[in-house]
C-alpha positions in Angstrom: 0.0 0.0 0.0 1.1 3.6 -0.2 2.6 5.3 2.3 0.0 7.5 3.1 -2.2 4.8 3.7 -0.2 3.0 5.9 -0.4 5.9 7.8 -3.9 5.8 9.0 -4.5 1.8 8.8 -3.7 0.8 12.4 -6.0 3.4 13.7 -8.7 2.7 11.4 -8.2 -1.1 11.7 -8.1 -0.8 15.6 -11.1 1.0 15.3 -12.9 -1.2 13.3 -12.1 -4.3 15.5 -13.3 -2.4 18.6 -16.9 -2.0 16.5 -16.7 -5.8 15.5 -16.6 -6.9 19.1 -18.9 -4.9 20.3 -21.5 -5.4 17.6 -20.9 -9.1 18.2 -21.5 -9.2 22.0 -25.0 -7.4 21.4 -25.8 -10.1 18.5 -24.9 -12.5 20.8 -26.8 -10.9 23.5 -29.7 -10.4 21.5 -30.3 -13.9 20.0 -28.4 -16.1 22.7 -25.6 -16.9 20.7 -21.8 -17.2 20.7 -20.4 -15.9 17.5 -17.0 -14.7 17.4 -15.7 -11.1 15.9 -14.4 -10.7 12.7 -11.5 -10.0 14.1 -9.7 -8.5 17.3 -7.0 -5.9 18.5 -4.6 -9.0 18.5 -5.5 -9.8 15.1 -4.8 -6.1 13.8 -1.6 -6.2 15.8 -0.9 -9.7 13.4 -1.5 -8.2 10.6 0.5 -4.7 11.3 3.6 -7.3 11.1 2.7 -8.0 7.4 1.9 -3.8 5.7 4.4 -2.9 3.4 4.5 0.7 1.6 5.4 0.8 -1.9 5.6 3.9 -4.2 3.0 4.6 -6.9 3.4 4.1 -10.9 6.2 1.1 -9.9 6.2 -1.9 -11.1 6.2 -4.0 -8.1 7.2 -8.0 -8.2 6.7 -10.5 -6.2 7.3 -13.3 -7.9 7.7 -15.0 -11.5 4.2 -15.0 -11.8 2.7 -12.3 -10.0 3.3 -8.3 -9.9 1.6 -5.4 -9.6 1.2 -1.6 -9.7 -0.4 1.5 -7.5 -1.7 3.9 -10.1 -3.9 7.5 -8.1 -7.8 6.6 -7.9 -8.0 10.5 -6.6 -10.6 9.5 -4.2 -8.5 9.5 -0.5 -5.3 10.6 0.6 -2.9 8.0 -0.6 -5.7 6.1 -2.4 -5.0 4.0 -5.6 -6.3 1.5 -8.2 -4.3 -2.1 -8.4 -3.0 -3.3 -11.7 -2.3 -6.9 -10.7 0.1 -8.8 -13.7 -0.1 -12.3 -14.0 1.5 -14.8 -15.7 -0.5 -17.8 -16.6 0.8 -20.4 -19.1 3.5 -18.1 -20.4 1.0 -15.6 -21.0 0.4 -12.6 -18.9 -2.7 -11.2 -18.0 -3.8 -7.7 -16.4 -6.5 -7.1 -13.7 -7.1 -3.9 -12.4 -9.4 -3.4 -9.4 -10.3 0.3 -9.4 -11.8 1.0 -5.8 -13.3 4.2 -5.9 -12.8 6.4 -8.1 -12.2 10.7 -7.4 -13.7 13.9 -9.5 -11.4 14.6 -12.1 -13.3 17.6 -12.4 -13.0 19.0 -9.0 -10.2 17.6 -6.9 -10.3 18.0 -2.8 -7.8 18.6 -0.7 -4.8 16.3 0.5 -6.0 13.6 -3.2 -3.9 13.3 -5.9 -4.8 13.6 -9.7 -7.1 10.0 -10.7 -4.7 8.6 -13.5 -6.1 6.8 -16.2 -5.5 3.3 -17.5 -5.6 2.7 -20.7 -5.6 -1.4 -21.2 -6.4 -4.3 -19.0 -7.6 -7.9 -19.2 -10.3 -7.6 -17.1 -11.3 -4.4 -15.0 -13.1 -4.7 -11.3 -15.2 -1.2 -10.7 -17.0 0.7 -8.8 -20.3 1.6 -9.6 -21.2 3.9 -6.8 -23.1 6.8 -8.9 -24.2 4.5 -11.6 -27.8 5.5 -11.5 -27.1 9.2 -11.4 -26.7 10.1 -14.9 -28.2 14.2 -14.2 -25.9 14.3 -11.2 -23.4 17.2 -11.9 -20.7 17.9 -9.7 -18.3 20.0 -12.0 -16.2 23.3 -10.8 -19.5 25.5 -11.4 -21.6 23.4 -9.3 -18.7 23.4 -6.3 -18.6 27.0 -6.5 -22.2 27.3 -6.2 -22.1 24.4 -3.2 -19.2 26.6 -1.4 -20.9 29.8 -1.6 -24.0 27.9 0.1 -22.0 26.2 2.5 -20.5 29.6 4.0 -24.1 31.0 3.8 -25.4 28.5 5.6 -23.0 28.8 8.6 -23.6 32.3 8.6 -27.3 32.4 8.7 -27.9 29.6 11.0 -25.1 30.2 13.5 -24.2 34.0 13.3 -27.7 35.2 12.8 -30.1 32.6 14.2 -28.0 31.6 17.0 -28.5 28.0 15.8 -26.1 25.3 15.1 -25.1 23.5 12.2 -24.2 19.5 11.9 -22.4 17.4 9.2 -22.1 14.0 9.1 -18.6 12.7 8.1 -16.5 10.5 6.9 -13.6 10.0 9.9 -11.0 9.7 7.2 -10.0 12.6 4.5 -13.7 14.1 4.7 -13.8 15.7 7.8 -9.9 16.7 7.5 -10.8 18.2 4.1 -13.6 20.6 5.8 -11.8 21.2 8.5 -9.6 23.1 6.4 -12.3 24.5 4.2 -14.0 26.3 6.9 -11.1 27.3 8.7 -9.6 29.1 5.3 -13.0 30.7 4.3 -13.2 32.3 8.0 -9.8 32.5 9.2 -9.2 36.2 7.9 -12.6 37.2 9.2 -13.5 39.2 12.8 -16.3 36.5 13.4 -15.8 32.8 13.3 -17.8 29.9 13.7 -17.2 27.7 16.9 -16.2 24.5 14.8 -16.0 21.0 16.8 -14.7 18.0 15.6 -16.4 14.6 17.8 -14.9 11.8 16.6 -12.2 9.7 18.3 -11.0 8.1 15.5 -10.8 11.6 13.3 -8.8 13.1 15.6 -6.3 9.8 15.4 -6.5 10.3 11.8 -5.5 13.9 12.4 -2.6 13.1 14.1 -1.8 10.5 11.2 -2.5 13.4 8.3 0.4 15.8 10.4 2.9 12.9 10.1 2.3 11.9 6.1 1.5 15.3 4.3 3.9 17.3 2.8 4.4 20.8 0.8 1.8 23.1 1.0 -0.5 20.4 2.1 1.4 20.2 5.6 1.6 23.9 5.6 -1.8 24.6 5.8 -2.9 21.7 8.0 -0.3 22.5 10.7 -1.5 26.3 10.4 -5.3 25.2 11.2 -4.4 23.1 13.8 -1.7 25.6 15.7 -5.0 28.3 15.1 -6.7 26.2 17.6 -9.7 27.3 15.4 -10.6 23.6 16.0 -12.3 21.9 19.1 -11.6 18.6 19.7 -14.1 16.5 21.5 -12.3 13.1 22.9 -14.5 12.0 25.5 -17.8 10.7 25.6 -19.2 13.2 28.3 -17.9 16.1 27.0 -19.5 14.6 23.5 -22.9 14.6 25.9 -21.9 18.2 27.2 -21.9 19.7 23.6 -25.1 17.6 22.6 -27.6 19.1 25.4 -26.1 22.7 24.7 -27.7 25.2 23.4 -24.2 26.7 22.2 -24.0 28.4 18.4 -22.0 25.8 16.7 -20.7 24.0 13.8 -20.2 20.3 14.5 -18.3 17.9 12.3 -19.1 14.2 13.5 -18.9 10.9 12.3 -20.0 8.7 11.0 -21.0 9.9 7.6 -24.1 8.4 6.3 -25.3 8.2 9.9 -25.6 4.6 10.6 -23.0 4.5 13.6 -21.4 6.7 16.0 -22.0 10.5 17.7 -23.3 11.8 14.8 -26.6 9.9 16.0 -26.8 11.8 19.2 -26.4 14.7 17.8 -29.2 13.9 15.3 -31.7 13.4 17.9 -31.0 17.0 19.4 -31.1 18.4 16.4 -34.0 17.0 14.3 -36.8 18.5 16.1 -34.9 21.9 16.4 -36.4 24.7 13.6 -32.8 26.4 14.2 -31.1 23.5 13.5 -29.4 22.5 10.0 -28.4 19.4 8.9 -25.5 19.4 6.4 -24.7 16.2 3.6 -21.4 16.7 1.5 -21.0 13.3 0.6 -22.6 9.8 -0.7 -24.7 7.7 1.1 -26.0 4.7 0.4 -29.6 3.3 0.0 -31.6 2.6 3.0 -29.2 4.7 5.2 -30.3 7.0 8.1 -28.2 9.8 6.5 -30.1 8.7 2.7 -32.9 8.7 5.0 -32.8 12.3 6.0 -31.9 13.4 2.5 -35.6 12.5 2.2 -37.3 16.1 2.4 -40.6 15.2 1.9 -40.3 13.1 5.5 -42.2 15.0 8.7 -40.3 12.3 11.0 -37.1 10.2 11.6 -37.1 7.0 13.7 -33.5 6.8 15.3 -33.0 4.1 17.6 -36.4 3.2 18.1 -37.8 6.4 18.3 -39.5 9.2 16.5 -38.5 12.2 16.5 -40.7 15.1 14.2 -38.4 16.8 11.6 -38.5 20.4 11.6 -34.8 21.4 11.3 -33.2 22.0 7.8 -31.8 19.6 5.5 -29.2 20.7 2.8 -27.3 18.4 0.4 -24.2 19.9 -1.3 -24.1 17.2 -4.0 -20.7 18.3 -5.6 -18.9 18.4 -2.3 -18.8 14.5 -2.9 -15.5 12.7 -3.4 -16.8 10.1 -6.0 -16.8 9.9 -9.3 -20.3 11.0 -10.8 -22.1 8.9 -13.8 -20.4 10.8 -16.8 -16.8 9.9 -15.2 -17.6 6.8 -15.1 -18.9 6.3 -18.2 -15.7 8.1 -19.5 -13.1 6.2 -17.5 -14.3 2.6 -18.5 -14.6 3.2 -22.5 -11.4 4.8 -22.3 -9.9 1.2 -21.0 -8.9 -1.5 -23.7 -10.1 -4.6 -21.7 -12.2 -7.9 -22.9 -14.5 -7.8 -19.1 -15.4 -4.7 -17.2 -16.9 -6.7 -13.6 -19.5 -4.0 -11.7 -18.9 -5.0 -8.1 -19.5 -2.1 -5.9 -22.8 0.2 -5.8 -26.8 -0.6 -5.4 -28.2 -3.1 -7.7 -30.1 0.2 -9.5 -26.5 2.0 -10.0 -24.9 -1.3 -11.5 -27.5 -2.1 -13.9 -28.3 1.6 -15.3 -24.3 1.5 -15.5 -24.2 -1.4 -17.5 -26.7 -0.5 -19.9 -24.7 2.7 -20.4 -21.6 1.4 -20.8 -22.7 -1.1 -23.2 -24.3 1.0 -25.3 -21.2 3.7 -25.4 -18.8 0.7 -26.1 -21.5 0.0 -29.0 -21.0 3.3 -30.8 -16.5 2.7 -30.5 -17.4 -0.7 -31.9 -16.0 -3.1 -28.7 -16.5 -6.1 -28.0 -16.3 -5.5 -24.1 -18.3 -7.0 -21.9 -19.7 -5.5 -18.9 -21.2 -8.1 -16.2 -22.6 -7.0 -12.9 -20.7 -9.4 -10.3 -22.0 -11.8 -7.5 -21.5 -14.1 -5.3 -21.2 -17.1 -7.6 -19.5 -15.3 -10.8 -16.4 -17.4 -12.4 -15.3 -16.8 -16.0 -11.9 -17.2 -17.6 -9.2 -15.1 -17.9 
């Protein structure tokens, strides 16, 4: 993996093995059984034994018959597709598994430029916005989404004395507004009281100071030695700021709502007209946070309970760091490969993909094939 990467996976792994075990005690709680985690702390601390960092556009080898290369996917800090190479019979073959794809079109912070491959065997995408095809998320649209964003903060926290929540992502989301905010106010007399309430964001913070660099670093260190930012570490402080009725801006994870502090902070804010509810990013079907995207909803059941909705509910659709539809499209018929393999994305997004896909690889006259995965798909290389 890349460096940068490497950086952040034992918090985020650590994490993640903490939520494992404690989802499986309630399970087993719940329906009197005795299922193990996933996997523990100890396991993590296994695996930490085996991370190596490699640099990106190398040609990587680990054996006669197997190598690979990290090319940018400009999604995440340090984030990349995988080009595997293998040799098979004396003949080699390429896979490359793109994970998620960036905006070429509007790049955030601390992500490097999505690089394009041009040829593959067989490709393994994503397929998160593949039912979006009106979705537009280009530099006009992020201007328009900024200058909404700081008008938001000002009218619901300056004026109305309200406050202002986003759900986020506890890795390169919340970072990346972090900084946003703090450079659109930094130079003015007010300022928005900005909290960050996330545990694991504020490891992740500590990981970003150690792996940026240039002008990346520069900035980052600057809005941190500010101490515009209040970080919220404990769970009763996380309380303290909840039951407030302090003027605020509150970043909080997790981002489509379906875990963490975020949810508390829903339930204050909900049935609160001077509330605002902020979405800059993706969230999948069937989610609390798609959920509350809803508008036409007059209430929001959160942990067994109702609560009426009557604060507001904005969704800055180009603040997203995916690739929208027209990307997509554009990034697979660019790629020379026999199979393009839809693994990742709603069953809608993969299918209207598909049928796009297939009928721009049509009009280049390609033979490419574009098959929707599952659990039991096998095909030849």
């Amino acid at each position: 993996m890349t460096s940068e990467s490497a950086a952040v996976l034992e918090d985020m792994a650590m994490d993640c093995a903490e939520i494992n075990q404690r989802d499986v005690l309630l399970i087993n709680n719940q329906h009197s059984k005795n299922y193990p985690p996933l996997y523990t702390e100890n396991n993590v601390e296994l695996m930490l034994n085996y991370v190596y960092e490699y640099p990106i556009n190398s040609l990587i080898k680990i054996d006669e018959e197997l190598s690979f290369e990290l090319v940018p996917s400009g999604h995440l800090l340090g984030s990349c597709q995988i080009m595997l190479y293998i040799t098979i019979d004396n003949a080699k073959k390429s896979i490359l598994v793109t994970g998620d794809i960036g905006n070429k079109q509007v790049k955030n912070r601390f992500v490097g430029e999505y690089q394009q491959v041009r040829s593959a065997d067989l490709v393994i995408g994503e397929a998160t916005y593949g039912d979006k095809p009106t979705l537009k998320t280009g530099k006009k649209e992020r201007r328009n989404d900024l200058e909404k964003f700081k008008s938001i903060i000002d009218t619901q926290i300056k004026e109305l004395n309200g406050r202002v929540i986003i759900p986020c992502f506890a890795q390169s989301r919340i970072q990346q507004l972090s900084l946003m905010v703090y450079q659109m106010y930094k130079d003015s007399e007010w300022k928005p009281k900005t909290y960050i309430d996330s545990p694991l964001s504020i490891k992740i913070f500590n990981d970003y100071q150690k792996c940026l660099s240039g002008k990346d670093k520069e900035d980052f260190d600057e809005m941190l030695e500010s101490n515009f930012l209040t970080f919220i570490k404990e769970s009763e402080d996380s309380k303290y700021l909840v039951a407030s009725n302090e003027p605020c801006l509150i970043l909080s994870t997790s981002g489509m709502c379906q875990v963490g502090r975020i949810r508390h902070h829903l339930k204050r804010c909900i049935p609160d007209p001077n509330a605002t509810c902020l979405f800059v990013g993706f969230c999948t079907d069937g989610s609390l946070g798609a959920i509350l995207k809803d508008d036409t909803r007059t209430s929001i059941t959160i942990d067994q309970k109702e609560y009426p909705c009557r604060c507001a509910v904005y969704n800055l659709k180009s603040m997203s760091g995916h690739s929208p539809f027209n990307q997509l499209v554009e990034n697979y018929t660019e790629i020379n490969c026999n199979k393009i393999v839809l693994h990742h994305g709603s069953s809608k997004a993969k299918d209207t993909l598909k049928k796009a896909l297939e009928k721009e690889f049509a009009k280049k006259c390609k033979s490419t094939r574009v098959i929707i995965a599952n659990s039991s798909l096998k095909f030849n290389l």
